[in-house]
C-alpha positions in Angstrom: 0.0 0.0 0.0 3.1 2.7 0.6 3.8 2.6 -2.6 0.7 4.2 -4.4 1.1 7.6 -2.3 4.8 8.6 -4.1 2.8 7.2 -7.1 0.3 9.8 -7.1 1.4 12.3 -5.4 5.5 12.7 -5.2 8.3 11.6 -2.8 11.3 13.7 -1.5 14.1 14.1 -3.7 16.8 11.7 -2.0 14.4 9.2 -1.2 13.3 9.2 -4.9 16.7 8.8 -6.3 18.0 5.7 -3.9 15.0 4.1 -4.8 15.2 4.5 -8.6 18.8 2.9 -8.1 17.7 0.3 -6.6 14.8 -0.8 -8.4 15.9 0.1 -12.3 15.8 -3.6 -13.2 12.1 -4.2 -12.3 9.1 -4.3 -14.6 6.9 -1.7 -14.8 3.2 -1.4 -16.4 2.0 2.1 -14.9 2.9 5.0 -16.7 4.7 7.6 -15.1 3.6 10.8 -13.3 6.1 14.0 -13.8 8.7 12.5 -12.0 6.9 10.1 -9.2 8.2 6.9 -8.3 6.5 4.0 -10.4 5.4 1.1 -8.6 6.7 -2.3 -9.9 4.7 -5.4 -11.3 5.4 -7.4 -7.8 4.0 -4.4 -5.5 1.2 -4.1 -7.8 0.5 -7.8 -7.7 0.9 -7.5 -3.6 -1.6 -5.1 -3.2 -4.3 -6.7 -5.5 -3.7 -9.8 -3.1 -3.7 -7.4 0.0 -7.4 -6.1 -1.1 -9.0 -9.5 -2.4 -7.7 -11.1 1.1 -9.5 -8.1 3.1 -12.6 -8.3 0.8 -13.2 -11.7 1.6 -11.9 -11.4 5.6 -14.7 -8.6 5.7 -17.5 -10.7 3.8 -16.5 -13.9 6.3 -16.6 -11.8 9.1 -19.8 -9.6 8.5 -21.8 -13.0 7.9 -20.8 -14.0 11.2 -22.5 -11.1 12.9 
């Protein structure tokens, strides 16, 4: 999920630019945003897990009640 606020809406400078570094070799579907950080196919794939496991934890638990 922390990577969808530098996404839309910027990151500081020296924050941007290690992480840039680090991650030039990944594989990236989004297009860019001035000069945002892009999130990578693996933290998009994450966070479509993250939601579809608290969908289905909410639905489980709200038929319980």
């Amino acid at each position: 999920m922390f990577w969808w606020f530098p996404y839309l809406f910027g990151w500081p400078k020296p924050f941007t630019e290690n992480v840039e570094e680090e991650n030039k070799r990944t594989f990236r579907i989004l297009p860019p945003i001035k000069d945002h950080l892009i999130p990578d196919l693996v933290h998009i794939g994450i966070t479509i897990l993250i939601w579809i496991n608290w969908i289905l934890s909410s639905k489980e638990v709200l038929q319980r009640i």
